[in-house]
N, C-alpha and C positions, 0 to 999 in steps of 0.2 A: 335544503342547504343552499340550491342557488339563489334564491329569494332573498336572502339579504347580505348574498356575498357577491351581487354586479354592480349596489353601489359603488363598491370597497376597490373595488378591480377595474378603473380608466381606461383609455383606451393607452396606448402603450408612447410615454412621452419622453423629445429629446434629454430630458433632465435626469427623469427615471433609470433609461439606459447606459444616461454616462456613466452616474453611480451604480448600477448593475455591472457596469463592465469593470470597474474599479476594483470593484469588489471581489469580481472574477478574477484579475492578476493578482488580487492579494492574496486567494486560496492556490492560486497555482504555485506562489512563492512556498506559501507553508507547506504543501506537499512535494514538491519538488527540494527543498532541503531536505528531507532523507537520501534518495538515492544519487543524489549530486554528490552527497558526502560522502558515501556508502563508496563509490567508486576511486576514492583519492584518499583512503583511510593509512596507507602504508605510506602515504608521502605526510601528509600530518604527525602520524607516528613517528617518523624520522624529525619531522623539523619541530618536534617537543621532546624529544629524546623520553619516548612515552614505553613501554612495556605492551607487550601483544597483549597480556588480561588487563592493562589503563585501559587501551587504545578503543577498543569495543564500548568501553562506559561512553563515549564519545557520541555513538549509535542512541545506547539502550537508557540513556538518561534522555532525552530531547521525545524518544518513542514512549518512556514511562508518563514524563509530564503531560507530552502532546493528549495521551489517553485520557489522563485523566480531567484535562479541559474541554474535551467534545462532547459529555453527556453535560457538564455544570456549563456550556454556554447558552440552553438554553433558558435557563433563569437568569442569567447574566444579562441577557437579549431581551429580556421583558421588563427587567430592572433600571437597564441601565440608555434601553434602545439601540437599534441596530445602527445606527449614525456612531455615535459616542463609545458601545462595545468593538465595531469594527476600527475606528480610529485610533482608538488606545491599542488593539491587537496590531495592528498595523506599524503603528511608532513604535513600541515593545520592540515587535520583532527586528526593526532596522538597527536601531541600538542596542539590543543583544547581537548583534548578525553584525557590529563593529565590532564590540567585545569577546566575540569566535575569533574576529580575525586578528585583534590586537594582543592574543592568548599567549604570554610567554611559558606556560607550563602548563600543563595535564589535567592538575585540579582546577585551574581558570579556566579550562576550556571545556570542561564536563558541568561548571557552575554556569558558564554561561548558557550551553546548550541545554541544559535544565529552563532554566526561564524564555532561551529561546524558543523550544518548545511547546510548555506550557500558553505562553502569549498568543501563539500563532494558530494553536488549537483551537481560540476562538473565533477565527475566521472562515474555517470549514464549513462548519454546520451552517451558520448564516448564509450564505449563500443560496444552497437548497431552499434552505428556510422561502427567499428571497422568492427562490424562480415561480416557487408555487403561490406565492401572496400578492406580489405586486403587477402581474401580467395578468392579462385575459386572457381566457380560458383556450380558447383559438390559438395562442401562441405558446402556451405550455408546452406542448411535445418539443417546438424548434429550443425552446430556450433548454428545457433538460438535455435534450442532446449536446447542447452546448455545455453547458455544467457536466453532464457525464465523460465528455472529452478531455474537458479540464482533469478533473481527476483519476480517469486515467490512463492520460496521455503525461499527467508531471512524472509517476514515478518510470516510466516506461520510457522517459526520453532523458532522465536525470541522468543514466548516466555516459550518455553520448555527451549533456554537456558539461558535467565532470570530469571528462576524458580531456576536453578541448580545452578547460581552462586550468588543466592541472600544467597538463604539456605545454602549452601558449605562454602563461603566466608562471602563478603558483599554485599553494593551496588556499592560500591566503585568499584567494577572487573568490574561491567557495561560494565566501560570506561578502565580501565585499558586493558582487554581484548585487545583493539585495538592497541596498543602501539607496539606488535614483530611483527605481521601482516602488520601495516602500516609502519613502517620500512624497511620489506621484501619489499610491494613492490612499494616502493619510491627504491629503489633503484634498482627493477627488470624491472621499467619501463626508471628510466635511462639510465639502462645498455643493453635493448633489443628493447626498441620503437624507432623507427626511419624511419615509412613507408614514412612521410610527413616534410613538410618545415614550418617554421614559416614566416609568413609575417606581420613583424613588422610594415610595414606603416599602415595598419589598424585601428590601437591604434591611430594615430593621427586622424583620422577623425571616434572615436568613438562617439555615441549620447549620450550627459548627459540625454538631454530634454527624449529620449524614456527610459533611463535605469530609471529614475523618475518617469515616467508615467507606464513602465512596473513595478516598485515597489510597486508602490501605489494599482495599478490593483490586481493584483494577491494574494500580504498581504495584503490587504484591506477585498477580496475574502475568503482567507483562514483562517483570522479572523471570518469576517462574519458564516463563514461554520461549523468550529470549536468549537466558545462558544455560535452560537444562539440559538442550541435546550436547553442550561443550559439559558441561561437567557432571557426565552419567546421571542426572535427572537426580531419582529420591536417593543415589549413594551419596550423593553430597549433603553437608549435614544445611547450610544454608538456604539450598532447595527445599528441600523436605519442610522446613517453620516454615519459607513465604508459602509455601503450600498450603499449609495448616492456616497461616495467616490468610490466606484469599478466601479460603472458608467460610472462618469464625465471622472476618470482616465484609462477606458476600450476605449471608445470612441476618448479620445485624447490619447491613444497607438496608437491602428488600423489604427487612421489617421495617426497620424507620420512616425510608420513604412512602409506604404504604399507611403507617400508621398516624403520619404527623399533617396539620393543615396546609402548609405549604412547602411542600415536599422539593429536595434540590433539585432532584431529578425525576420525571413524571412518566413512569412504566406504565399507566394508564393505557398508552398509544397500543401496545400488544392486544388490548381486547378488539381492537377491528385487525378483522381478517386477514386486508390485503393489505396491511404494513407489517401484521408479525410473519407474513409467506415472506413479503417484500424483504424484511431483514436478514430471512433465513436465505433469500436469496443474494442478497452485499453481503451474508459473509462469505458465501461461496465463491463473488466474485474477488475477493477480496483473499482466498486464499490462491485460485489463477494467477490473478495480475500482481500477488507480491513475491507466490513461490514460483512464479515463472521469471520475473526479472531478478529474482536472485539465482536461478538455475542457471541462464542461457552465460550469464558472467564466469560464476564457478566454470563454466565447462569450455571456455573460452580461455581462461587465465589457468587453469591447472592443466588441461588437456591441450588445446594449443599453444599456451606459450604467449597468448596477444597479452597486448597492456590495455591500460583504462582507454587508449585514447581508439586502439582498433575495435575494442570490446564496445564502444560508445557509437563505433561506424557501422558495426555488423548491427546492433541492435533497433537500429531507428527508421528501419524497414514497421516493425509492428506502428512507430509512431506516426510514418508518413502513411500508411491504410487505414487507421484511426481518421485523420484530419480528412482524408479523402471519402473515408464513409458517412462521416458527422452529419451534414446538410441531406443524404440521403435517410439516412436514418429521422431526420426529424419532420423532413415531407412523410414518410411514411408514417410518421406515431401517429402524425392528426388524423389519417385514414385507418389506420390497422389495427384490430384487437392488439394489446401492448402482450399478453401473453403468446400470439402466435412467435413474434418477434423476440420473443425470450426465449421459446423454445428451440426457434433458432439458430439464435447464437450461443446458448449452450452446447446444443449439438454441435455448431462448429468447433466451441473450445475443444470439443472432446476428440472430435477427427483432428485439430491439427496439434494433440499432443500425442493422437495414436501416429501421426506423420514422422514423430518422430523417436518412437521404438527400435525403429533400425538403424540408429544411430551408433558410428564408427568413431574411430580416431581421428579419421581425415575429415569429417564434416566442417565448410567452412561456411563461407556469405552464399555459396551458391545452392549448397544445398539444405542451407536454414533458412532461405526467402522464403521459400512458399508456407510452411508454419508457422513463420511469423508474420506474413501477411494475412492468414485464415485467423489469427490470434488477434491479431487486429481492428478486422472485422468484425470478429466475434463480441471481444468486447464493447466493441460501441454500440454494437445491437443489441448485448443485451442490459449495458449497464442503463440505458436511456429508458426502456420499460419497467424495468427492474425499482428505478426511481418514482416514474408515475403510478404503478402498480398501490407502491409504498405509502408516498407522500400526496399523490393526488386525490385520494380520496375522504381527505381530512378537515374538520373544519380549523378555517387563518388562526384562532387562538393557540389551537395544541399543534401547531406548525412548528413551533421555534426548538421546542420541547422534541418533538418527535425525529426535525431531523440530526439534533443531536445523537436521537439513538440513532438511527441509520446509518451515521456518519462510525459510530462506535461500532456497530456490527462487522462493518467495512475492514477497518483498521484490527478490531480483534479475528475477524476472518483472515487476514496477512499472516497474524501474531503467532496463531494457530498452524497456521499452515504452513509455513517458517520452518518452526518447532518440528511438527510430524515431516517434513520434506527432508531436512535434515537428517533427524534419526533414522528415517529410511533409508538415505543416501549411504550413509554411514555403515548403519546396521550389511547392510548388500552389498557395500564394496567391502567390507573384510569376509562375508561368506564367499564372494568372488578369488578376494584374494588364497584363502585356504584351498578352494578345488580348483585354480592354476597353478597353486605351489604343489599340488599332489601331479600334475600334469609336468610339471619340468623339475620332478628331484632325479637325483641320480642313480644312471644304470639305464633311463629313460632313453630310448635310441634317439629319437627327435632330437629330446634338449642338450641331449650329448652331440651332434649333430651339432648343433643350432649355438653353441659354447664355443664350439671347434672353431666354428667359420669365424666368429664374430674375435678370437681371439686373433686369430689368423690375419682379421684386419688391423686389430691394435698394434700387433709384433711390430711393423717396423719404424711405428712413432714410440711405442710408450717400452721397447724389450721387455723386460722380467717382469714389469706390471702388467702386463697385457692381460693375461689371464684374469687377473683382478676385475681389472676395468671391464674386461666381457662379462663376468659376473654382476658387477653394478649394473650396467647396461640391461641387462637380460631383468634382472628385480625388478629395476624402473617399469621397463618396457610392461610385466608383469600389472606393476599394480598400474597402470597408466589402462592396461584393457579391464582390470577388474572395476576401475573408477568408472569407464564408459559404459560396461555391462548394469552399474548401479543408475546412473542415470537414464538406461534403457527400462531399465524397471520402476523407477520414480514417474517416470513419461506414462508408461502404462499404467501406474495405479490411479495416476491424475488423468487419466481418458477414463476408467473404468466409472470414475468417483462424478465428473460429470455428465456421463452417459447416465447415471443414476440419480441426478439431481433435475434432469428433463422429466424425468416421470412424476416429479410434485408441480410440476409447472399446473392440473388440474388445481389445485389445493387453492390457488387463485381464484377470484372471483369477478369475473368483467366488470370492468365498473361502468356505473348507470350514471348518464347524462356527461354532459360538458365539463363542468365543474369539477365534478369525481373522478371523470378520466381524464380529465389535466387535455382537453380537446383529442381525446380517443376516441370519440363518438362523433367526431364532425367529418 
């Protein structure tokens, strides 16, 4: 394989890198609009006068589209070239990313985030695409660390700066924000991307029949994943058909694409080893870094009381131990088996959610640093092997294609993980709540006790309510420890689940030579 892929691979030049970096802010933009949003969703909802079951399409329309554009960019990317697919992804997204913010109602704003979505999904996968094609071999490991940090350090700092510009501004900056960025680099990737060719006959023998079936699949999927733990999963009758729909629609994908000449999406990539280990490992990482940044919020805003904008300061510890890992971690890929280093930083994910098992009411910034800076670490140690493992050992054609799926494991690892994080959370705090309610009913010495005093304090603000009010209180106070008792348990399933996903790290296979190991072998 390296025999005719060192022509291909120059040495590493000013022009190459602008456009690589370009490219770089473009994918941080599109991942970084989820949890930007995801953080200022209740101030949106106020200022469109939207409904709590509107408000969420908001989310799960931008998440439905984004999916279903990261396995079709790579045929997009061989089609259309990575110059001209990323440029158009790029203007898309700035002028959807006006039309968010120019949204005077609910349905405008879930049509826009629809296509905002969708557009920007093409700028993911290219990138990866990017790190492994256009760099020598030598420089592989710095540059995936680099790309590993990008994604995921966007969603993992989204929403400190959601916090900052809800409160600063409005919600409106969300979207604005993206408008001089996406400008810059639509035109940095015109003016510098130029490694590859577009092959416009392609487009004449694109699949409707698979872009259909891969539609249905996937948003069908990420429907299902998204609102089943809110509305009891298969009791709901709309759940239950997208289900049956991801099915029927999953099975006549896989056929299609397997059985037709030029397939949308090229599942091919799964017969080498160390990309279908590799996948299986971005979705694991991918259910960490999406159910851990929707954990540490929930338990920040229900349990503390913080807003987006404290919730955005507590959280950006995991993002400054990332940025400060990055450059360590990329001196080390070029020397270190990429698997020691995965197993690694698995093991860390798993110690620093077991860090936080004992976790109380009172837990604030000081005593969530330290597992979020071990989560930190973790991640960029092992999202950067996890990548070369995957990606480096492939030949440049089925590059574009492949990190499409990578990209797709990643995000359907979230999607999943989401989903189960939630019904767990859920499921535990009402078993919580039933053996604390059997703990303080009445005749109980304690909770009789414990009524007394607390009425005793309301008496001389609230008189004949008092009693009331110590009752509210005491409920509260109830299900506020049954809530924290469910997230001590969610913490530990997600330590047990990584602790268990270090032992396929064998399943891997070292990859031989330079080329293969993306510079693991130098």
């Amino acid at each position: 394989m390296a025999g005719p892929q060192q022509p291909a691979l120059p040495e590493m030049t000013p022009r190459r890198t602008l456009g690589f970096v370009a490219m770089a802010v473009g994918m941080f933009m599109a991942i970084l609009d989820i949890q930007i949003v995801s953080s200022s969703l209740t101030e949106i909802q106020a200022g469109l006068s939207a409904s709590a079951q509107e408000i969420s399409w908001v989310q799960t329309a931008y998440l439905i589209a984004e999916i279903i554009m990261i396995p079709l960019s790579g045929f997009l990317g061989r089609a259309l070239s990575t110059r001209y697919l990323f440029a158009i992804a790029a203007g898309g997204f700035t002028i959807t990313s006006i039309g968010c913010a120019t949204s005077n109602s609910i349905g405008e704003m879930i049509v826009w985030r629809a296509l905002q979505g969708f557009i920007g999904g093409g700028m993911i996968p290219a990138v990866f695409a990017a790190a492994f094609t256009i760099f020598p071999p030598n420089r592989r490991a710095m540059v995936s660390a680099i790309v590993g940090l990008i994604a995921t350090l966007a969603p993992t700092v989204g929403p400190t700066i959601g916090g900052y510009l809800t409160n600063i501004f409005s919600w409106h900056w969300l979207f604005l924000v993206n408008v001089i960025p996406g400008i810059a680099v639509t035109i940095g990737v015109l003016s510098f991307v130029d490694w590859d060719k577009p092959n416009f006959k392609l487009l004449q023998r694109f699949d409707y029949i698979g872009l259909i079936t891969l539609a249905a699949f996937l948003g069908s999927l990420e429907y299902v994943l998204e609102e089943g733990s809110a509305n009891d999963w298969f009791q709901d009758e709309t759940i239950a058909a997208l289900a049956v729909v991801t099915v029927v629609a999953g099975v006549l994908f896989f056929w299609r694409v397997l059985k037709t000449d030029e397939p949308i999406v090229d599942v091919r990539a799964f017969q080498n080893r160390n990309f279908a280990t590799g996948a299986l490992f971005s979705f694991m990482l991918g259910v960490g870094l999406y159910g851990l940044v929707y954990l540490y919020p929930v338990y920040l805003a229900r349990v503390r009381g913080y807003d987006s904008l404290q919730i955005g300061e507590t959280m950006f510890v995991t993002g400054l131990f990332m940025m400060m890992t990055a450059p360590i971690v990329g001196r080390l890929g070029q020397k270190m088996d990429p698997r020691y280093m995965m197993a690694f930083g698995l093991s860390l994910f798993a110690l620093s959610c077991l860090e936080l098992v004992p976790i109380t009411k009172d837990w604030a910034f000081s005593e969530l640093f330290i597992p979020q800076a071990m989560r930190g670490v973790a991640l960029m140690t092992s999202m950067m092997p996890v990548s070369m493992l995957a990606l480096g050992t492939l030949p440049p054609e089925r590059m574009k294609n492949a990190s499409g799926l990578f990209n797709l494991t990643r995000n359907l690892g979230g999607a999943v993980g989401l989903a189960v994080i939630t019904t767990i959370l859920n499921n535990r705090w009402d078993l919580h709540i039933t053996r604390l309610h059997e703990q303080v009913q009445w005749g109980r010495e304690a909770a009789t006790e414990r009524l007394d005093a607390m009425t005793k304090g309301f008496a001389a603000t609230l008189g004949s309510d008092a009693n009331l009010a110590a009752i509210k209180t005491l409920t509260q106070s109830v299900k506020r420890e049954a809530l924290v008792m469910a997230f001590s348990d969610v913490f530990l399933v997600l330590a047990v689940i990584f602790a268990g996903i270090v032992l396929l790290v064998p399943l891997a296979q070292k990859p031989q030579g330079a080329p293969a190991g993306g510079g693991g072998g130098h």
